[in-house]
C-alpha positions as CSV (number, residue, x, y, z in Angstrom):
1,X,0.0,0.0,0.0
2,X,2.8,2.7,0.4
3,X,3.7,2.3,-3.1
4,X,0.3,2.9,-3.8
5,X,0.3,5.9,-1.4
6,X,3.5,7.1,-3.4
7,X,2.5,6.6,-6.5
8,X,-0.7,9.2,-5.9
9,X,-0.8,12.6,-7.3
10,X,-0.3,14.7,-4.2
11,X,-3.8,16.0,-3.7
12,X,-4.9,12.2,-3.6
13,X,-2.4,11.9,-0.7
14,X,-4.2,14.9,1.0
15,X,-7.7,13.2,0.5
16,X,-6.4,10.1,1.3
17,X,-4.9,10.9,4.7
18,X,-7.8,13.1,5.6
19,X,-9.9,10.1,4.9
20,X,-7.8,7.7,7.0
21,X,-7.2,10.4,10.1
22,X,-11.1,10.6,10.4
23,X,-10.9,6.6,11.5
24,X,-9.9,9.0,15.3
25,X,-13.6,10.3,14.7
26,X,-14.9,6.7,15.1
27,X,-12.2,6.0,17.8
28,X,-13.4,9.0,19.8
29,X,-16.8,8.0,19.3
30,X,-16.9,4.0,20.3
31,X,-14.2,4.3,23.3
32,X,-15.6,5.1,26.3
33,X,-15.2,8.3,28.1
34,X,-17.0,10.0,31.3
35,X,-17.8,13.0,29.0
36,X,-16.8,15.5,25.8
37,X,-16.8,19.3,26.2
38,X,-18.6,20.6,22.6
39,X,-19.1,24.2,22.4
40,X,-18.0,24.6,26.5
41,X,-20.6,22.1,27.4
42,X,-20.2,18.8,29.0
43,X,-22.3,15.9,27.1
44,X,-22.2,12.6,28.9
45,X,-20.9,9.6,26.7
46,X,-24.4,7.8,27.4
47,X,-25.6,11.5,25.8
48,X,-23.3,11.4,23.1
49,X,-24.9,8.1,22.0
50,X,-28.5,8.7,22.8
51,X,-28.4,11.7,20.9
52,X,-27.5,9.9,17.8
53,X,-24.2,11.8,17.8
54,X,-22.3,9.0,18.4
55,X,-23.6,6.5,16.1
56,X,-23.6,8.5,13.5
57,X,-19.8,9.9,13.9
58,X,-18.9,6.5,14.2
59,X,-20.3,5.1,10.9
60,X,-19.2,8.5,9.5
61,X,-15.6,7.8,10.7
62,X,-15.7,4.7,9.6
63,X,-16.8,4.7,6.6
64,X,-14.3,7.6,5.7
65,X,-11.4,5.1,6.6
66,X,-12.6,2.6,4.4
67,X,-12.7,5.5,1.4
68,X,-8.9,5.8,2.4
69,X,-8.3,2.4,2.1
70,X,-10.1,1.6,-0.8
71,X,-8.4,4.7,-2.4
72,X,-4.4,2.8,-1.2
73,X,-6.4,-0.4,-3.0
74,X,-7.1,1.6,-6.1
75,X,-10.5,0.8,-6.1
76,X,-12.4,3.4,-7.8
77,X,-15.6,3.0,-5.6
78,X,-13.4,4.7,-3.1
79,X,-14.2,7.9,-4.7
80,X,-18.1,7.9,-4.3
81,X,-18.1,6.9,-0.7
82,X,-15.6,9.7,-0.5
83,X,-17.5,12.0,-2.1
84,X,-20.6,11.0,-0.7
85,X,-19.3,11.6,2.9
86,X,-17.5,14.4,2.8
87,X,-20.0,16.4,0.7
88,X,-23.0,15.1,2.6
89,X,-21.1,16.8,5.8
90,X,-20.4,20.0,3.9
91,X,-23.9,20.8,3.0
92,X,-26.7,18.7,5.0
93,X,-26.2,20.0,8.5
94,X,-26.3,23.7,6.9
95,X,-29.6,22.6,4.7
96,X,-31.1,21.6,7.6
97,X,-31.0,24.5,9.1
98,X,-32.0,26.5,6.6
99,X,-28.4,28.6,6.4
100,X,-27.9,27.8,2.6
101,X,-25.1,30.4,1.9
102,X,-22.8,28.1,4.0
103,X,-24.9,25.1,2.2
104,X,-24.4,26.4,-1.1
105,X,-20.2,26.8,-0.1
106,X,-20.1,23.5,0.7
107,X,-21.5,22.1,-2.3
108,X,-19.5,24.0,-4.2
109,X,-17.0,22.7,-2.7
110,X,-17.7,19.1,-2.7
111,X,-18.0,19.7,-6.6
112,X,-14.7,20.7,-7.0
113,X,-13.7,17.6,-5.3
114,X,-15.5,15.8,-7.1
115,X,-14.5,17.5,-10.2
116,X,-11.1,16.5,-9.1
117,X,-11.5,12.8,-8.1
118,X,-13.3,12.2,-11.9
119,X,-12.2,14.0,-14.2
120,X,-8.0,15.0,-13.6
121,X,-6.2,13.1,-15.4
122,X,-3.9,12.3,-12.6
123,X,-6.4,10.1,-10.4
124,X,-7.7,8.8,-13.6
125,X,-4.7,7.1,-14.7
126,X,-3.6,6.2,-11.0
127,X,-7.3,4.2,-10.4
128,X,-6.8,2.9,-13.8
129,X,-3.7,1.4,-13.0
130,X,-5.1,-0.8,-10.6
131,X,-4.1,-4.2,-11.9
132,X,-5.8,-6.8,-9.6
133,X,-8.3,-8.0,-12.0
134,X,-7.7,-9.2,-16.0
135,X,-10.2,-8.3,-18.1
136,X,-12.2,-11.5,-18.3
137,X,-12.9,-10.8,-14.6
138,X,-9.7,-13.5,-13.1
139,X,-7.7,-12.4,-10.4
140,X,-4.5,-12.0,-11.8
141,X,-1.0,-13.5,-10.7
């Protein structure tokens, strides 16, 4: 994997290790701890959970990870659960709330990203490279 991780074009590597450092996101979340301090208030762990908050940084964290890993695999799925994740957190809090100049940044945002993961030529030819399958579908030796 750390040819793989060398072989990237260097904003890969960024995405990449951003992906795999939210995996501490999903540590933080399923370890047990008498309480966080968010915004200068104390939330209880049993809080954290019950809230939904930690369930769903968990999975978030997790799933990030495996978008790291499957980007060091050069699987090109990697990309959409990626994508999916990160722009999802960008806008969807802010739509929620009905604050859609912050919304509309974030999309923009994850566009760009997404601009970037499809279409530069870079990422293209380093997921293209990926060389565990033949193409009649056999691993290869």
């Amino acid at each position: 994997m750390w040819g793989n991780f060398k072989s990237m074009p260097v904003f890969l590597k960024l995405l990449t290790f951003h992906a795999l450092v939210c995996l501490s996101i999903f540590l933080v979340s399923v370890i047990p701890r008498d309480h966080f301090v968010l915004d200068n208030h104390n939330v209880s762990y049993g809080e954290w959970w019950s809230s939904g908050a930690g369930p769903l940084c968990a999975v978030l964290g997790l799933a990030m990870a495996v978008s790291g890993l499957l980007f060091l695999s050069k699987v090109g799925f990697g990309r959409v659960v990626y994508l999916a994740i990160f722009g999802g957190c960008l806008t969807i809090p802010f739509m929620l709330s009905h604050d859609f100049l912050p919304a509309t940044m974030g999309a923009s945002i994850a566009a760009a990203i997404g601009y970037y993961l499809f279409k530069s030529r870079g990422v293209r030819a380093y997921f293209a490279s990926n060389n565990s399958f033949k193409a009649d579908g056999s691993a290869a030796a």
